[in-house]
Structure formats: structure tokens, C-alpha cells
C-alpha positions, 0 to 999 in steps of 0.5 A, a space after each residue: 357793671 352796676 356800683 352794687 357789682 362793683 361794691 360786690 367784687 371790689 369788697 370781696 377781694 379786699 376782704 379776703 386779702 386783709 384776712 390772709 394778711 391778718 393771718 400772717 401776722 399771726 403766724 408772728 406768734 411763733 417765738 422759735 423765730 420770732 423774738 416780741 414783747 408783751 409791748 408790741 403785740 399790743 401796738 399791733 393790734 391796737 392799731 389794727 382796732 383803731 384802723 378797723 373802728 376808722 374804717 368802719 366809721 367812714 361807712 357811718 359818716 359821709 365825710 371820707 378821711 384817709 389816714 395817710 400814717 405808716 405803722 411801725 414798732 418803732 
């Protein structure tokens, strides 16, 4: 398997498990089950902006930094 093969399936795959994730947290949104300030649904995708930006910037620089920080509402 070539690298661009691998890039291919690997990326795929991680793509399209992020965006089933990303869907789940929408389905948050329903405030029958759910109780959620304004607060936290700005932490949560503030740190999905910056997770996205950090990710999108390793494909720009050849330094590869990991940020190893859990998130939470905490």
C-alpha cells in the first residue's frame, strides 16, 4: 500500500467518524433532555474551532505538535 493509499483510507475513515461525532453533539441541542447555557455551548465550540485551526495547522508547518489537554465543561 502506497502512502497516498494509506493517506486515502486512514483520512477517510477519520473524517467520517469526526463528522458522526460532531453530529452527536448536536443532537445536545435538545433542551427536552438536556439542560446548557449560552456558557457552554460556546466552550464547546470554541475548542472545536481551535482543535480544527491546530490540526489544520500541522498540515502547514512541519513541526507536529500533539495537544495531549482532555476537554470539559468543567
Amino acid at each position: 500500500m502506497s502512502k497516498r493509499e494509506k493517506f486515502i483510507r486512514l483520512a477517510t475513515g477519520r473524517v467520517n467518524k469526526a463528522i458522526k461525532e460532531i453530529q452527536l453533539i448536536g443532537n445536545l441541542s435538545n433542551r427536552t433532555y438536556y439542560e446548557y447555557s449560552n456558557a457552554d455551548i460556546e466552550k464547546i465550540f470554541g475548542e472545536l474551532r481551535e482543535q480544527l485551526r491546530i490540526s489544520r495547522e500541522k498540515f502547514n508547518t512541519a513541526e507536529k505538535k500533539n495537544r495531549k489537554q482532555r476537554f470539559t465543561l468543567d
